[in-house]
C-alpha positions as CSV (number, residue, x, y, z in Angstrom):
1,X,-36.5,38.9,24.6
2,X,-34.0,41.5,23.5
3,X,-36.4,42.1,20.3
4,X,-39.2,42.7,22.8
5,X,-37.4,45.1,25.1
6,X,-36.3,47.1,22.5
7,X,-39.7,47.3,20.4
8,X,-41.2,48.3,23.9
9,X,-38.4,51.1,24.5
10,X,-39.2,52.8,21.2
11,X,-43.1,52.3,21.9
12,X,-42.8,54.4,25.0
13,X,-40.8,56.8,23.6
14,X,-37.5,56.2,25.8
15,X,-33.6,55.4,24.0
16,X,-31.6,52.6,25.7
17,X,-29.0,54.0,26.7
18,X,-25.4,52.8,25.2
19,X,-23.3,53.1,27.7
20,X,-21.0,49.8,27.4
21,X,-18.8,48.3,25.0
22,X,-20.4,45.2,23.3
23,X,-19.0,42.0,24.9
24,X,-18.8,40.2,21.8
25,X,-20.8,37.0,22.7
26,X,-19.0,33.5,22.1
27,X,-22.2,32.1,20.6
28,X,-22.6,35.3,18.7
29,X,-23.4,33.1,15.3
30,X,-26.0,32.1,17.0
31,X,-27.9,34.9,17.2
32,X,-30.5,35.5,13.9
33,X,-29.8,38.3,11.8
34,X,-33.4,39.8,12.5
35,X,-32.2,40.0,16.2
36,X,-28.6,41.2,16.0
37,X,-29.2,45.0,16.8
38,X,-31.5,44.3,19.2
39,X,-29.0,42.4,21.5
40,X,-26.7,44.8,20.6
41,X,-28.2,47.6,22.0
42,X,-29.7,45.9,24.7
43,X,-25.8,44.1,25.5
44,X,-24.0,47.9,25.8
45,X,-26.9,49.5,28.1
46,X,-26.2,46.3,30.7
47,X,-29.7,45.0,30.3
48,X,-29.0,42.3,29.0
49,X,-25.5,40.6,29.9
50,X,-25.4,37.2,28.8
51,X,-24.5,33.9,30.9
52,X,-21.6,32.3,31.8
53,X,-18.8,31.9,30.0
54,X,-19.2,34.8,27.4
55,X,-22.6,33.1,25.8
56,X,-25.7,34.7,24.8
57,X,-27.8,31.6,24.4
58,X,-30.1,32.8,21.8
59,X,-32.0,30.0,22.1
60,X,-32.5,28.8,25.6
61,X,-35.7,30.0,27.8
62,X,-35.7,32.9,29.6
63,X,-36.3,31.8,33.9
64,X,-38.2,34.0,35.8
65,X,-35.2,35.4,37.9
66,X,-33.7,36.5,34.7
67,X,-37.0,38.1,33.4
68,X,-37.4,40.0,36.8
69,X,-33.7,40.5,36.4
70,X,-33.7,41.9,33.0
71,X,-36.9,43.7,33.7
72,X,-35.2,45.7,36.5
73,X,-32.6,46.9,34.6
74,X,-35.1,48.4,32.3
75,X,-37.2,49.9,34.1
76,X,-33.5,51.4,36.0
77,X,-31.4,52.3,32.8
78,X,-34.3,52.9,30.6
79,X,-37.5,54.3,32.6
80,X,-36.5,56.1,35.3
């Protein structure tokens, strides 16, 4: 999901913002190479934060309350 946010900053023309330090994700070897900057960038705007205990969990389904979550800190960091 962090892939898809980012491609769908860049196709509307906006920058995500970089205005926290990266929290350096436990699981952080968990994350594919091909998505690493993406959760990166996504991690220091505050988009994005993670889940308890310092994980990322690359691989675990997104819930609807964390979509609408995520989503509305877009649409606040990035959009407006």
């Amino acid at each position: 999901m962090a892939v898809m946010m980012q491609n769908y900053a860049k196709v509307l023309g906006h920058t995500i913002p970089a205005s926290n330090q990266y929290p350096s994700f436990t699981d952080e070897n968990k994350i594919g190479p091909w998505a690493k900057d993406a959760v990166k960038g996504i991690a220091q705007a505050g988009i994005m934060i993670g889940k308890t205990g310092g994980n990322f969990d690359p691989k675990a389904n997104v819930t609807k309350a964390e979509s609408a979550a995520i989503l509305r800190r877009f649409v606040e960091l990035v959009v407006d």
